[in-house]
C-alpha positions in Angstrom: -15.2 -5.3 11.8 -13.7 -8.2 10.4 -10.1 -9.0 11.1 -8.4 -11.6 8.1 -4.9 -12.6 8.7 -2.2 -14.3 6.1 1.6 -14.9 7.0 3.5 -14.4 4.2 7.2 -15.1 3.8 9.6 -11.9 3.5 11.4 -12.7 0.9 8.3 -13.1 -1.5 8.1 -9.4 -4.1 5.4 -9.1 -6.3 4.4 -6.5 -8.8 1.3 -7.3 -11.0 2.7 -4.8 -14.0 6.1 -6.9 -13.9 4.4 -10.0 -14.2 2.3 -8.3 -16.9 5.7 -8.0 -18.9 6.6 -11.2 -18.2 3.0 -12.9 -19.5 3.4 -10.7 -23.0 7.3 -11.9 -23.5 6.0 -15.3 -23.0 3.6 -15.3 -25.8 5.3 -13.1 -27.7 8.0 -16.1 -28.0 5.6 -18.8 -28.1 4.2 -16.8 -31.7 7.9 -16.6 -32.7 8.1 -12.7 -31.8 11.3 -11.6 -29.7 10.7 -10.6 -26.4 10.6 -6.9 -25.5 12.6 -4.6 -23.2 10.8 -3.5 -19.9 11.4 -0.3 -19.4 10.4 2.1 -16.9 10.0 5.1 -18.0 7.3 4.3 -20.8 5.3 1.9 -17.6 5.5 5.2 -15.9 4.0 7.2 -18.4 1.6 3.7 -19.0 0.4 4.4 -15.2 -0.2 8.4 -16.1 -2.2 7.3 -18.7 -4.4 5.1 -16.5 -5.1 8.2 -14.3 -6.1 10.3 -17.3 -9.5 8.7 -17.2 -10.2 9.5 -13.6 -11.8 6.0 -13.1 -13.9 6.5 -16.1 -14.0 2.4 -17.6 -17.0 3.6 -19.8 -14.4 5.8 -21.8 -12.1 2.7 -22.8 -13.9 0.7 -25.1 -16.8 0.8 -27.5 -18.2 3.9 -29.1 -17.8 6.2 -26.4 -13.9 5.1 -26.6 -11.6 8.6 -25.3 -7.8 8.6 -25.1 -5.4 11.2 -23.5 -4.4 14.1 -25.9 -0.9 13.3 -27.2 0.2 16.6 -25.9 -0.1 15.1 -22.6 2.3 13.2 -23.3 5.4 15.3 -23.1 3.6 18.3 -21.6 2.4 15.9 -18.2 3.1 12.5 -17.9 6.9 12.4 -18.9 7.2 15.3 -16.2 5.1 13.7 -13.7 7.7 10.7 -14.2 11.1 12.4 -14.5 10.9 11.3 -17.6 14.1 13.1 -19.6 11.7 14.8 -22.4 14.7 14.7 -25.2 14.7 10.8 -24.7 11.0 10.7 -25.3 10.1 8.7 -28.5 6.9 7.6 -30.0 4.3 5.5 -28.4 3.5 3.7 -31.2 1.3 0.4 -29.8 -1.0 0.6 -26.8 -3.5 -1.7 -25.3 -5.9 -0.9 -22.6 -8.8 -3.0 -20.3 -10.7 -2.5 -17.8 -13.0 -4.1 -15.6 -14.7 -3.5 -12.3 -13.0 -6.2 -11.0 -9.5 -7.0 -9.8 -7.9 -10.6 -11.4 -4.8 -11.6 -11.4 -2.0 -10.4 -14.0 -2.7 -13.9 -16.5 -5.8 -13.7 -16.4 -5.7 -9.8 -17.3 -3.9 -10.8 -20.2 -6.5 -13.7 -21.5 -9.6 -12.1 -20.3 -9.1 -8.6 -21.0 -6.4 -8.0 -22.5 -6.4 -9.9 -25.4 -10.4 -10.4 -26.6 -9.7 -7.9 -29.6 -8.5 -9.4 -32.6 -6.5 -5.7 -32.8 -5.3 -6.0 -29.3 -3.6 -9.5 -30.6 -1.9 -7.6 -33.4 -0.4 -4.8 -31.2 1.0 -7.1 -29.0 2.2 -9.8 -31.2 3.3 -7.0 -33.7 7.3 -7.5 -35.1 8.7 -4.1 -34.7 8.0 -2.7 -31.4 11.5 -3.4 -29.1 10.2 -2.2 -25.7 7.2 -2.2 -23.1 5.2 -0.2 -20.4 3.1 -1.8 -18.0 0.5 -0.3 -15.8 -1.6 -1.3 -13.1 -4.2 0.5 -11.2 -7.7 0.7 -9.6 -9.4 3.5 -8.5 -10.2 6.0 -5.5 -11.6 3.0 -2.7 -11.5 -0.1 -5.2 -12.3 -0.5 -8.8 -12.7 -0.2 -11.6 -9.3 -1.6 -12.8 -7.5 -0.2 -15.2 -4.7 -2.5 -17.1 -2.4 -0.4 -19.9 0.2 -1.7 -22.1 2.1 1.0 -24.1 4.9 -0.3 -27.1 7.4 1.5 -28.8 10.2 0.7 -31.4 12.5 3.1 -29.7 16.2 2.1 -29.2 16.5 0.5 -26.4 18.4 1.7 -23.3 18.4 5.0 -24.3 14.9 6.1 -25.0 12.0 7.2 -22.0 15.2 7.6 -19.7 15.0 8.7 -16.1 15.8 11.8 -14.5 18.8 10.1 -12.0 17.9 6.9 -13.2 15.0 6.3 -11.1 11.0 6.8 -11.7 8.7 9.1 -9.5 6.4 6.3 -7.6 3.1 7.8 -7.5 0.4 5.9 -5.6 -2.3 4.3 -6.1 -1.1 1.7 -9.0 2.2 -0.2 -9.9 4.0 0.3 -12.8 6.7 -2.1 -14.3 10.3 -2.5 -14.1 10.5 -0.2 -10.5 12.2 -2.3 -8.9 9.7 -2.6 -6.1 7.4 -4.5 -4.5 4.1 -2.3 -5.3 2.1 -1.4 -2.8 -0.9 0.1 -4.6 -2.6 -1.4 -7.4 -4.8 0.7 -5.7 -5.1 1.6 -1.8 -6.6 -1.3 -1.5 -5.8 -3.8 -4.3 -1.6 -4.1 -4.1 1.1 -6.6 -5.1 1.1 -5.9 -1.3 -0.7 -9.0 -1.0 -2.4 -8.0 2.1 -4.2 -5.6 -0.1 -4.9 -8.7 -3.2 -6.2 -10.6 -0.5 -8.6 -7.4 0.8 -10.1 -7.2 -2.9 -10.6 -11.2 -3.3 -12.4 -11.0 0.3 -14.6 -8.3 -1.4 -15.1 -9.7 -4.4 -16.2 -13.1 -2.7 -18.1 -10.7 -0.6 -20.0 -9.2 -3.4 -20.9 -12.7 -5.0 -22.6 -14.0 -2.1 -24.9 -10.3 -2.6 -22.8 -9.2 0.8 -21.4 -5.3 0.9 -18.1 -4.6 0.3 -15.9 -3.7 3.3 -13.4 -0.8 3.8 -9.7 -1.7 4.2 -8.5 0.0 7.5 -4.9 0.7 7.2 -5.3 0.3 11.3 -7.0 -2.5 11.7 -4.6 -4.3 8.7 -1.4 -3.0 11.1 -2.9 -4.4 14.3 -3.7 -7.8 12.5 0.5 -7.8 11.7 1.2 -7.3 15.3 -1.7 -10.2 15.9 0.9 -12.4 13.5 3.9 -11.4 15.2 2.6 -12.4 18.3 2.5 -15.9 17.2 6.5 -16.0 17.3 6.4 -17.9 14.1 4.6 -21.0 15.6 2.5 -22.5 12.9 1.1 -25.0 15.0 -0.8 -22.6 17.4 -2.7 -21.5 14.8 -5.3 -23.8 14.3 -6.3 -27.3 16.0 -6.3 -28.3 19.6 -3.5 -26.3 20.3 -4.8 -23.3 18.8 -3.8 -20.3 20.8 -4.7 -16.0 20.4 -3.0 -13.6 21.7 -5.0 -11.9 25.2 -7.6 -9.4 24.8 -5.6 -6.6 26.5 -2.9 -6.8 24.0 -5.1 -4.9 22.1 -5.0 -1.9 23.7 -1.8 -2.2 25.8 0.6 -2.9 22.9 -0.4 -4.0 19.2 -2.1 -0.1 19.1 0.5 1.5 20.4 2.7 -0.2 18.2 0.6 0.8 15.3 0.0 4.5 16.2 -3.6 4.2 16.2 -5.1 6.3 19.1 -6.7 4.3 21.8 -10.1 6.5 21.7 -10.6 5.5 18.4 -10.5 1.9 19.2 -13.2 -0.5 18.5 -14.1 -4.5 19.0 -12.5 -6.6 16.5 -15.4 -9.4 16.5 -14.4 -11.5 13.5 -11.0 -12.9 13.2 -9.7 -15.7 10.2 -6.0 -16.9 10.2 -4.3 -19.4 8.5 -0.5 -20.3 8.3 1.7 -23.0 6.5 5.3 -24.1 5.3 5.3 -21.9 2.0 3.9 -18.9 0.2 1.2 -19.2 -2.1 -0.4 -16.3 -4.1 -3.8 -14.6 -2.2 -6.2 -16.2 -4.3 -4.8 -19.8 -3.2 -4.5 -18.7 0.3 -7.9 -17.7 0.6 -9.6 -20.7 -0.9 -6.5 -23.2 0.2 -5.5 -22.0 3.5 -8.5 -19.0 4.9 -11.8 -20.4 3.8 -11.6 -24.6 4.5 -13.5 -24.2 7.6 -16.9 -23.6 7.9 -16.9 -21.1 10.4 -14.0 -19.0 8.7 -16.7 -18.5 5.5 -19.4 -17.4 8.1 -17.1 -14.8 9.4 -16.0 -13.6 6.1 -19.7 -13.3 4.4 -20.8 -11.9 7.6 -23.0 -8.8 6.8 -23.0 -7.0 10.0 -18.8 -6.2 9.0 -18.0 -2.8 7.7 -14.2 -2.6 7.7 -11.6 -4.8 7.3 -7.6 -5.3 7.9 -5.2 -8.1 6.4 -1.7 -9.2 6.5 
């Protein structure tokens, strides 16, 4: 097992769709287009649509291109949402990637996203007055799916909610919940725990290492491995460097965790890092986790098969 921690700061919520949103109003007004509602009901039914290819990439693009049956459409997703079916209106843009991958929302938008001259049209195009946003991967990692679905519908009254709130279905994140997501996929979140699992296995993967499993466990234990720190940066790392003892292992951070004591095995690889402010996973893990030598030889160490992070 490896064992990767990363203190974040509480008040930090993240959602890779929402910052999706946020990217496409941004260029939308640098090309002189009006920004566009984000509403929630149509990134719900954006997410649906993500799970109607079953992890299938190969059936996004190119000649073997499939979408979901417009029937669908009021007959499954809107339901799966609480999506009020008289407030339904026409999907009338839609833009989809997918990659095997996880990146970060901007570079979604350059990379995938937008490398269609017709993708650039729908998204830049004058009429629509509201946006979906979708984020997922699939069943134990990628591929990831991205989906942005337009409409000109009247804002504020069209893809309304059943009590004013959307169904949140896991794995993926949808835009304007009003949540921090936890499940790009189960293991690629705006949890960034789960962001910094992927980026560990992506790293992993480039250096011809396996992937590792993210152990929901393991990933709880390593929070009670942070707490036990009382907030003291400065044992961390250096000559004061301290860890927690052994036997709290057993005695308290897995009883904490409700993971069974039989089940318990040797965490023999352990990387933490802690500083003033928050930065996103990718710059904590080439920043704050991966500066030392011997924190890369724990992380690209091939005789790990699971992994936990906080």
């Amino acid at each position: 097992m490896i064992l990767l921690f990363l203190k974040t700061t509480e008040n930090v919520t993240e959602n890779p769709a929402d910052e999706l949103v946020a990217i496409v109003n941004s260029n939308r007004i640098s090309h002189k287009t009006s920004s566009l509602s984000n509403n929630p009901g149509l990134a719900c039914i954006a997410l649906q649509y993500i799970k109607a290819y079953q992890g299938k990439c190969d059936d996004v693009g190119g000649s073997n291109a499939k979408k979901p049956a417009d029937s669908e459409l009021k007959d499954t997703f809107a339901p799966n949402c609480g999506v009020e079916s008289a407030t339904l209106s026409p999907i009338t843009g839609r833009v989809l990637g997918c990659q095997s991958e996880y990146v970060n929302p901007d570079k979604a938008f350059t990379d995938i996203l937008t490398m269609k001259n017709r993708s650039a049209s729908v998204i830049y195009n004058t009429t629509y007055t509201e946006v979906g946003a979708a984020v997922s991967g699939s069943d134990g990692g990628g591929p990831y799916f991205w989906c942005l679905l337009f409409s000109n519908g009247k804002s504020n009254s069209t893809f309304q909610l059943e009590g004013g709130e959307a169904k949140i279905t896991r794995p993926g994140c949808f835009s304007g919940a009003n949540d921090t997501c936890s499940g790009a996929d189960e293991n690629v979140t705006e949890n960034p725990a789960d962001e910094l699992v992927a980026i560990v296995n992506s790293n992993r993967i480039s250096h011809k290492t396996s992937s590792l499993s993210n152990n929901p466990g393991l990933a709880c234990i390593a929070l009670q491995y942070i707490k036990a720190y009382q907030g003291k940066c400065d044992d961390v790392g250096g000559s004061n460097a301290k860890k927690p003892a052994d036997s709290e292992l057993k005695d308290t951070f897995a009883p904490n965790c409700g993971v069974e004591s039989a089940t318990l095995s040797p965490i023999i690889g352990r990387v933490l890092g802690c500083q003033s402010e928050y930065v996103n996973p990718d710059k904590a893990f080439t920043d704050i986790l991966t500066m030392k030598n011997h924190s890369a030889s724990v992380i690209y160490n091939t005789t790990y098969t699971e992994v936990g992070a906080l």
